[in-house]
C-alpha positions in Angstrom: -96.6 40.5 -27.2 -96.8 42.4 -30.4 -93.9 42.3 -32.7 -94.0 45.9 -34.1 -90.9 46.6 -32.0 -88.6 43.8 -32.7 -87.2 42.0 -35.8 -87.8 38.5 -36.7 -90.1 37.1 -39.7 -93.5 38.9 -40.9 -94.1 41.6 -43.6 -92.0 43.9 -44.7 -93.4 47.9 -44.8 -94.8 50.1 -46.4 -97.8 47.8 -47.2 -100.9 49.3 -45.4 -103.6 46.7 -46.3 -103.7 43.6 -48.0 -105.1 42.9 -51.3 -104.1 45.9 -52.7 -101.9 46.2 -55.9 -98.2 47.9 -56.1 -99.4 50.9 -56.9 -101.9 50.9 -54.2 -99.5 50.1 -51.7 -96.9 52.8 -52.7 -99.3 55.4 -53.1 -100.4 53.8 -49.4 -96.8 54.3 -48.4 -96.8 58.3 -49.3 -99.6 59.0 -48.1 -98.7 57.4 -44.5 -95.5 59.3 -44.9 -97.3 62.5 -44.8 -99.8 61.5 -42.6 -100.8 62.7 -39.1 -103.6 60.8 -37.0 -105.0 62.5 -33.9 -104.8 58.9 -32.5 -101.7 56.5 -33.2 -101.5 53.1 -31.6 -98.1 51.1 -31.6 -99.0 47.4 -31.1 -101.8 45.2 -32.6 -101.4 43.1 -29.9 -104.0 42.7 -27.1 -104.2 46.3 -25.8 -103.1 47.9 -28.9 -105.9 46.6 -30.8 -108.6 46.9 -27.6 -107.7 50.6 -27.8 -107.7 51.2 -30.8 -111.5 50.0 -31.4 -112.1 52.5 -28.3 -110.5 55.4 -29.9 -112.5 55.0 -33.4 -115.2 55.1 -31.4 -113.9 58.5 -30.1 -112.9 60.2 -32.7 -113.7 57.9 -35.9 -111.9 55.2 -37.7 -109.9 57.9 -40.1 -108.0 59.5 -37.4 -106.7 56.0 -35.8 -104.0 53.8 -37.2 -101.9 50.8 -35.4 -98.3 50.5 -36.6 -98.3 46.4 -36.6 -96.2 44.3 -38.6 -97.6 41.0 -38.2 -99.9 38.9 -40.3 -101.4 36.9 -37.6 -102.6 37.9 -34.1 -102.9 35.0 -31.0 -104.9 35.0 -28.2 -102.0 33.5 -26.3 -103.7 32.3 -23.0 -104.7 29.1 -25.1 -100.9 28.0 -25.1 -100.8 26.5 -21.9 -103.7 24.4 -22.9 -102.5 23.9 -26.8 -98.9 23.1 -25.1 -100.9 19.8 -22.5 -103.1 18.9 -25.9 -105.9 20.4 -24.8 -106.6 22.6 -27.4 -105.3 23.3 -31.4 -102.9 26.0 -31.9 -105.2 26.9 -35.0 -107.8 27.8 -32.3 -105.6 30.9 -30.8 -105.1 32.7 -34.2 -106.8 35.0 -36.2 -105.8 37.2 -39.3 -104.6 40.8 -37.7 -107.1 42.1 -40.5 -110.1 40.2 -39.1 -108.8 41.8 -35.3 -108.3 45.1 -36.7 -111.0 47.2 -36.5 -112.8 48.2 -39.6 -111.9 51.4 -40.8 -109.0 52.1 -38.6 -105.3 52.6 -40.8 -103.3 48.8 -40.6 -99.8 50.2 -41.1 -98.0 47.3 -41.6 -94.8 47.7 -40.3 -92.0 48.1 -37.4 -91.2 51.2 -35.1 -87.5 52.2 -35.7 -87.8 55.2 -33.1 -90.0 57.2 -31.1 -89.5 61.3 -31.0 -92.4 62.4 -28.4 -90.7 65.7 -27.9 -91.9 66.4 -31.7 -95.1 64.1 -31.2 -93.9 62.0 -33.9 -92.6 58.3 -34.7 -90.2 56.6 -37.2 -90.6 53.6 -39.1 -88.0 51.0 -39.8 -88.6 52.4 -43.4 -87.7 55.6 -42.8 -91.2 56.8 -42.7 -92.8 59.7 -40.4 -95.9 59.8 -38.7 -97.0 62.1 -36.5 -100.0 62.2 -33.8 -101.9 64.4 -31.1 -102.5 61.3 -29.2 -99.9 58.1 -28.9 -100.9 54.8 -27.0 -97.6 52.4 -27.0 -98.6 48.8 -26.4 -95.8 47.0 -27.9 -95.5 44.2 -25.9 -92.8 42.3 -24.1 -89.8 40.7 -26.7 -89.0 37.5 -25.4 -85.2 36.3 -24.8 -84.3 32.7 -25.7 -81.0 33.6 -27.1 -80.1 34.8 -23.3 -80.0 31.2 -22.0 -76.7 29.6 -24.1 -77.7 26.5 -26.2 -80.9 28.6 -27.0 -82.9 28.7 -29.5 -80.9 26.2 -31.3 -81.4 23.7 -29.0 -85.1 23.2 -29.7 -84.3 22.0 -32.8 -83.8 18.8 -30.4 -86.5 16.8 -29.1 -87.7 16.4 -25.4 -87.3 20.2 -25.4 -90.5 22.8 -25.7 -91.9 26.2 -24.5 -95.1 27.5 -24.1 -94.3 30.9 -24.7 -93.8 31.0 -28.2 -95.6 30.1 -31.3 -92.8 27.7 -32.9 -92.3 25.5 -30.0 -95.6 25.3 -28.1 -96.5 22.4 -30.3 -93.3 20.8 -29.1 -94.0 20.9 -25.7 -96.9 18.5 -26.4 -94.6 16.3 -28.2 -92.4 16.2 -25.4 -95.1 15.5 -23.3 -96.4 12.3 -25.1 -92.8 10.8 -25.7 -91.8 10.8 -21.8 -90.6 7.9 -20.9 -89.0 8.3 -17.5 -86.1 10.9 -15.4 -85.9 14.2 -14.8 -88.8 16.6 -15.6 -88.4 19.7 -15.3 -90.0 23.6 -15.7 -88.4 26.9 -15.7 -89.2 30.0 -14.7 -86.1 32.7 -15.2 -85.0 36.0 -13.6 -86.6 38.7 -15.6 -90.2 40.0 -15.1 -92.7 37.9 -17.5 -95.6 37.4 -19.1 -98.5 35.3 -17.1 -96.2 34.6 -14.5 -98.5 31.5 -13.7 -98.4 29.7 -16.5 -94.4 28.1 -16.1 -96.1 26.4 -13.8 -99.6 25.4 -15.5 -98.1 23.4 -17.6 -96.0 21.4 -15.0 -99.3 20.9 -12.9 -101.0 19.5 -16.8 -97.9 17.7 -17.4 -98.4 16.0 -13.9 -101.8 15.0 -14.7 -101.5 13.9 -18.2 -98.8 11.0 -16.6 -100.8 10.1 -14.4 -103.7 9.4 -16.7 -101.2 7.7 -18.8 -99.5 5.4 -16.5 -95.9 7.3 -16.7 -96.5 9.7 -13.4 -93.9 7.2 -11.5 -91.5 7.5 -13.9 -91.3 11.2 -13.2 -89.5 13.5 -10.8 -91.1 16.5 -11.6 -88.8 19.4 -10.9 -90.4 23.6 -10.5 -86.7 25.2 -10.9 -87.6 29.0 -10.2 -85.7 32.4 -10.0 -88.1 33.5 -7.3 -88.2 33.0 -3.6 -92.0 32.2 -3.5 -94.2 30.2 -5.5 -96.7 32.4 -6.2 -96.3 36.2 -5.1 -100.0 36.6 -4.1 -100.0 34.3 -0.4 -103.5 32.8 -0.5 -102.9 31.5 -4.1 -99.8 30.5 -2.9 -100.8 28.3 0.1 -103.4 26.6 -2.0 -100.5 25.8 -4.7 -98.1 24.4 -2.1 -100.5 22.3 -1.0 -101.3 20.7 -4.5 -97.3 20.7 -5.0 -97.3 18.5 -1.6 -100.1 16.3 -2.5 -98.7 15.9 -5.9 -95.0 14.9 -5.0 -93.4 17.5 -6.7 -90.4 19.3 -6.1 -89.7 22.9 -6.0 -85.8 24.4 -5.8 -86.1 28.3 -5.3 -83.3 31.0 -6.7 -82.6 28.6 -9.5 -82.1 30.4 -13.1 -81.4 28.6 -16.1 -78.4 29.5 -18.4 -77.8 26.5 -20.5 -79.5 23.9 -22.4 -76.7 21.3 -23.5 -79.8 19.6 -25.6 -77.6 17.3 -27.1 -77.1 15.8 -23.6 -80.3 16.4 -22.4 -78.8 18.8 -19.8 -80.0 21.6 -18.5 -77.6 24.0 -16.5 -78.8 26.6 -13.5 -77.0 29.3 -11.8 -77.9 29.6 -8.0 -78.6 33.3 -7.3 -77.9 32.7 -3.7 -74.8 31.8 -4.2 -72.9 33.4 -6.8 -70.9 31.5 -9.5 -72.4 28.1 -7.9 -74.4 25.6 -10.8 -75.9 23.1 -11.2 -76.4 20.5 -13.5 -79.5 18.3 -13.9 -80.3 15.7 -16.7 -83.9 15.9 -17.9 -86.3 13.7 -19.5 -88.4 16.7 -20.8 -87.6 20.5 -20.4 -90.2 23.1 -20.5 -88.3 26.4 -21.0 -90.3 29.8 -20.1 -87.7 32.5 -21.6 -86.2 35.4 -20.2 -88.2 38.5 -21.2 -87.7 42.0 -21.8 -88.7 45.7 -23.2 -89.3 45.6 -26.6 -85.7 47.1 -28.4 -87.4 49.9 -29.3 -87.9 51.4 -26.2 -84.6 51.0 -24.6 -83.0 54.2 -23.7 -86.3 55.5 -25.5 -87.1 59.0 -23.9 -90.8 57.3 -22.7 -88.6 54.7 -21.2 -87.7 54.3 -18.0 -84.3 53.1 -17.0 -84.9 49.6 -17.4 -86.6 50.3 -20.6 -90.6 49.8 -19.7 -92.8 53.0 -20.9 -93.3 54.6 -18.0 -96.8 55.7 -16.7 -98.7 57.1 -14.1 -99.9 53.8 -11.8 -103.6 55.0 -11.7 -104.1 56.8 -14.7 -101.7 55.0 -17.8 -100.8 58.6 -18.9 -97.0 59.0 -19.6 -95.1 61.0 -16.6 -93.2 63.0 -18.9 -95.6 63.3 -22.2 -99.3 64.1 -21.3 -100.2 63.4 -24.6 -98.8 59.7 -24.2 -100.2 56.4 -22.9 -98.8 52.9 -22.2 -101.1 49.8 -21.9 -99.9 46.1 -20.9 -96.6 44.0 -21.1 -94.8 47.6 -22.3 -95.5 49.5 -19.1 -93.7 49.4 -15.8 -97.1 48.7 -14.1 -96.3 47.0 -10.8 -98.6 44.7 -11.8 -99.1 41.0 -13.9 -98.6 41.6 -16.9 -101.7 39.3 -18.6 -104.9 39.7 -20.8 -106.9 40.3 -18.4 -104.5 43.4 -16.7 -104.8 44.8 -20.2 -109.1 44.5 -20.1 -108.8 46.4 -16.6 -106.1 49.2 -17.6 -108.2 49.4 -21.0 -111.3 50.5 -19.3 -109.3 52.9 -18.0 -107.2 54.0 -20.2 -110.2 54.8 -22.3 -112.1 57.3 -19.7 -108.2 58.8 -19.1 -107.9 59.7 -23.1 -111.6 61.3 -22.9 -110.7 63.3 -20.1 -106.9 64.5 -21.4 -109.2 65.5 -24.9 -111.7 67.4 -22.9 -108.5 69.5 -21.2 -109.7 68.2 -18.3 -108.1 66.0 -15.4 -108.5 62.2 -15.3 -110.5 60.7 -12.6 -110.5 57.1 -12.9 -108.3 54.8 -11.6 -106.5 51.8 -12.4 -105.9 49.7 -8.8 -103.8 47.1 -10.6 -106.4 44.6 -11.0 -105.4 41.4 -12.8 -106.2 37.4 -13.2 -104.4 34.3 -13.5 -106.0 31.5 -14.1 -103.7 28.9 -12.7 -104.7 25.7 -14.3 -103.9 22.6 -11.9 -105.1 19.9 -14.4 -107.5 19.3 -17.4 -110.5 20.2 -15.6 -109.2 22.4 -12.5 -108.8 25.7 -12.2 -107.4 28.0 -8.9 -108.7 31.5 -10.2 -106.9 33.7 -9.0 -107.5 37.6 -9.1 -105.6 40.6 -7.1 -104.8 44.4 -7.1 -101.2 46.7 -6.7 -100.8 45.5 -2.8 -101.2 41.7 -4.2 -104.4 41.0 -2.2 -107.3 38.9 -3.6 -110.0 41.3 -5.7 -112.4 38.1 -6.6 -115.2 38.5 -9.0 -117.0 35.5 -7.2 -118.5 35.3 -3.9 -117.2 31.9 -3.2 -113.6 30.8 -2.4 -111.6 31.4 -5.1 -108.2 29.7 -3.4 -110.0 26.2 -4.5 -109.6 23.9 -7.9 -112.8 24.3 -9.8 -114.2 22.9 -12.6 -116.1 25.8 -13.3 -113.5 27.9 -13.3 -111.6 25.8 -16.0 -114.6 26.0 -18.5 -114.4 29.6 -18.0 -110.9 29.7 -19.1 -110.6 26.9 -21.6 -114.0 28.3 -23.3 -115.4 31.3 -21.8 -112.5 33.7 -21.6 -111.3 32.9 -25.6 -115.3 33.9 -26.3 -114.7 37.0 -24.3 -111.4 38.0 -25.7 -112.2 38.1 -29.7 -116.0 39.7 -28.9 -115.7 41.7 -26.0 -111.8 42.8 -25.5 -110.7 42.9 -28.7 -113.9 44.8 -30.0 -113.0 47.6 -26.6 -116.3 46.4 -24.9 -114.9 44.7 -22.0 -112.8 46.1 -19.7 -113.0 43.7 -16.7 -115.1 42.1 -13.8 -115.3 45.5 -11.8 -119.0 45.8 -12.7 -119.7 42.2 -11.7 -117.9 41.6 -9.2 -120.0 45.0 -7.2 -122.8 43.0 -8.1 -122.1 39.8 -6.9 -120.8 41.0 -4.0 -123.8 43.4 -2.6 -124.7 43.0 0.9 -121.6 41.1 1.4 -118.5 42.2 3.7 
């Protein structure tokens, strides 16, 4: 998720570019307070800075610019496997000013408001910029301080979370010091981010015990606010069967709403039956946090009324503002919201910008196409890959719905390739292309 929304450590605006001297950056500060770009970009996250290396390729690096406050951009997908010990944390990060590309205006800073009607947006400095073209891909703001006990409690050991840079490596920990009880993983009641990997970890967790002698000490507990394991059913069937096989338990409609991490206690509401909890002690608690639109665009006007930018399904133009665009976590796409949604909706979103520019009617279409890898131990992988109507669209022409151990190389050291040279650079936009060839002459 990109932070240029939300509060929260990172620089402070109105420094454009590192490097530069005082007078360089307040001179930078006036002259982005006057400025106007025919393309602006909120978010250097994943489709913020995809995007933005398409549009200087449309209309040239000096009429871009990403508002983006923070230092350091992730290629999160690694956390699950940083979070089992798989991989270094180090290995997901990269300078924003190595990501961003060259040429295009880094404004280094927040979005305090957004003012379509007068094709303009306000910085948390008080700055103006105005645009002919906005793309909003500010990300989704996660919520730890929802769940009481939280994020205090992770201060505590036994206690981690994959979804967030200071306590990823603490879910490793965790992992290593189990000795015996309760384990358990979260998934809560709010729409999220990779909404397989709450449970890749539990299914890495499971393997890394059993490798290391501990797997009997272990109840292994999937507490989950949803009613199904998976929401697409042939990915599902495959997962309750490893879940089977694996002895592990699974209790539906259960939302977490305390950590008493003191105790070791971890508190769940059951949503099918109001005002009823439940306590469990744990052994080690992997917490996936309830998530949200970033603040900025609550009650915004692009908003809708839960707060996600709302676009057209198939073409990621604004329903409101044809001159506005929403990619990724941001937008109220019915879809995943992951990396590889973004690469899809990019791909798209690029020949809908051309079109709009041209006065002219977009014709290609987004059919919700996105991939979760779901990891199932260190070198398993259930690839799973599906449109709007949650039906498989596989790149392969071989059963996807099975662990493979190609499909782990793929995502443990193909994808990460993929992301910082293709994605990021707004040369990839998906398998479509692929998978029409791999699948020719077949039904």
């Amino acid at each position: 998720a990109s932070p240029a929304a939300r509060g929260g450590s990172g620089p402070r605006c109105p420094a454009l570019r590192p490097g530069a001297d005082s007078r360089g950056l307040h001179a930078a500060a006036r002259r982005a307070a006057k400025e106007h770009y025919e393309v602006l970009v909120l978010g250097g996250g994943t489709g913020g800075i995809s995007m933005s290396a398409r549009m200087k390729r449309r209309v040239g690096a000096a009429n871009v610019a990403v508002v983006e406050p923070s230092e350091t951009h992730y290629y999160q997908p690694l956390w699950t496997l940083v979070g089992a010990g798989a991989k270094r944390l180090a290995a997901s990060a990269r300078p924003t000013e190595q990501v961003m590309p060259q040429g295009v205006e880094w404004i280094k800073c927040r979005v305090a408001r957004l003012d379509p009607d007068k094709n303009c947006v306000w910085l948390e400095n008080n700055t103006k910029i105005s645009y002919k073209y906005l793309i909003i891909a500010l990300g989704i703001s996660l919520h730890y301080e929802k769940i009481k006990g939280l994020p205090e409690g992770f201060h505590h050991p036994k206690i981690g979370s994959n979804y967030s840079v200071h306590t990823v490596e603490k879910t490793w920990r965790a992992l290593q010091d189990f000795k015996e009880g309760n384990a358990i993983f979260t998934f809560p009641n709010t729409p999220v981010k990779c909404a397989g990997a709450p449970q890749k970890i539990m299914y890495l967790s499971e393997a890394y015990w059993r490798k290391t002698g501990k797997r009997s000490k272990a109840n292994i507990m999937f507490n989950t606010s949803l009613g199904v394991i998976f929401g697409v059913k042939k990915y599902a069937d495959a997962l309750l069967e490893i879940i089977k096989e694996r002895n592990i338990t699974v209790n539906y409609r259960r939302n977490l709403i305390e950590v008493r991490a003191d105790k070791q206690e971890a508190v769940f509401e059951n949503l099918d039956k109001p005002g009823v909890t439940e306590v469990h002690q744990y052994g080690i608690l992997h917490v996936t946090p309830p998530m949200g639109p970033p603040d900025v665009l609550i009650n915004s006007p692009v908003s809708d009324e839960a707060g996600w930018v709302d676009v057209d399904t198939q073409t990621l133009q604004h329903k409101k503002y044809p001159n506005v665009f929403g990619i990724g976590d941001c937008t109220n796409l019915p879809t995943s919201k992951t990396a590889a949604a973004i690469a899809a909706q990019s791909g798209v979103l690029d020949k809908t910008i051309s079109m709009v520019m041209k006065n002219q009617l977009p014709t290609k279409k987004y059919d919700g196409y996105t991939s979760c890898p779901l990891v199932t131990g260190y070198n398993k992988v259930i690839l799973a890959e599906f449109d709007y109507a949650a039906q498989p669209l596989e790149t392969f022409p071989i059963d996807q719905g099975k662990e493979r151990v190609t499909m782990y190389h793929m995502k443990a050291d193909v994808m990460p390739l993929l992301y910082w040279n293709g994605l990021l650079k707004g040369y990839w936009g998906g398998p479509a292309p692929f998978r029409k060839m791999m699948h020719l002459g077949l039904k």
